[in-house]
N, C-alpha and C positions, 0 to 999 in steps of 0.2 A: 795227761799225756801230751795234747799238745803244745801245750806251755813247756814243757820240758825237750821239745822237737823245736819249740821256735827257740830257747835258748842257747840249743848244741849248734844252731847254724848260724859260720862266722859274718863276722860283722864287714860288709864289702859289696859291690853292685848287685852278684849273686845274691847273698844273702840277703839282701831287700827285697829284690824280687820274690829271693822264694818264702819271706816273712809275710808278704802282702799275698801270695796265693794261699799259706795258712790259714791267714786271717780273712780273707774268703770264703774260707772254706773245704779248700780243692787238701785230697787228700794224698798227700804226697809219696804216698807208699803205692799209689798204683802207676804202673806202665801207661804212657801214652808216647805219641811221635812227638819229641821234642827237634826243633828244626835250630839249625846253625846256620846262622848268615854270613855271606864274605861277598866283597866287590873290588873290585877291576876296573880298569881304568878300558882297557877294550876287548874284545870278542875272541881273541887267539888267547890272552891269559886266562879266562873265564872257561872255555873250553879244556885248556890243559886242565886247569888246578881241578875242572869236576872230571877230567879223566884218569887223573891220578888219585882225587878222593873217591872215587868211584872202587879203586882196587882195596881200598880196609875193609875190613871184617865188619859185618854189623851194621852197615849203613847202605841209604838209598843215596842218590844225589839227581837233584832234578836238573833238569835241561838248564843252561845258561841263559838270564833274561834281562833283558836291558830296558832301563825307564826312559822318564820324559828328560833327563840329561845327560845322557850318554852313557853312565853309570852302569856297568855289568855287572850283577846277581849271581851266585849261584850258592842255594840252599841244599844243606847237608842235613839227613832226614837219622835219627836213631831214634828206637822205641826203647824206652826207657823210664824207671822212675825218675823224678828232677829230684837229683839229690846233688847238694852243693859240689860234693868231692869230682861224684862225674859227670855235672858240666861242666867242671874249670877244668877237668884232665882233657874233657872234649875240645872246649874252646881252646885249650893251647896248641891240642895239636893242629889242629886244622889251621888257629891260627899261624904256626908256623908253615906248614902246607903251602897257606896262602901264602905269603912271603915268599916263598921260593917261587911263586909268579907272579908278583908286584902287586900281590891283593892284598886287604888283610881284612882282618874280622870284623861283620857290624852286626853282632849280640845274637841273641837267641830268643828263644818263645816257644810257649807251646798252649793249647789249648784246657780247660780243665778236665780232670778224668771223670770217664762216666764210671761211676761204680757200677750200672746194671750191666756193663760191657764184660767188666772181669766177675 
């Protein structure tokens, strides 16, 4: 079964990622908060674009947070299975999102699922 799950997922950054959480072990069929990253070049963009991701359905979006280079953050929170099709429909949208205020996408992540949770 899972050789036949690592085979149907395309071949592309997604699909690496989610070959190497496989082949970990992480079972990709359970829900956990998968987070979406986007950056800004300063604090009014980073603000809008999590005020405006804030209004979709389905998601959290955490506060706006700036590093040690000036770099503004803001992580988009969905709970979800990581299944190839809908983190790339995720990532585009938001990556576009972010584009309409000078940010744009920097990847995704998420932690592995506790099966004793589900």
């Amino acid at each position: 079964m899972r050789e036949l799950q690592r085979a149907m997922i395309p071949d592309d950054e997604n699909g690496e990622v989610l070959r190497r959480m496989l082949d970990d072990g992480d079972d990709l069929t359970l829900e956990r908060p998968i987070e979406f990253f986007h950056v800004f070049d300063d604090e009014s963009q980073a603000e809008a674009f999590a005020a405006a991701a804030a209004e979709k359905p389905f998601v959290s979006v955490d506060e706006p947070e700036v590093d040690e280079e000036d770099v503004w953050q803001v992580c988009v929170v969905r709970i979800m299975a990581p299944s190839h099709a809908a983190i790339t429909a995720m990532e585009r949208e938001f990556a576009d999102l972010a584009g309409t205020f000078g940010g744009f996408a920097d990847g995704w992540g998420c932690s592995p699922a506790d099966p004793a949770a589900h």
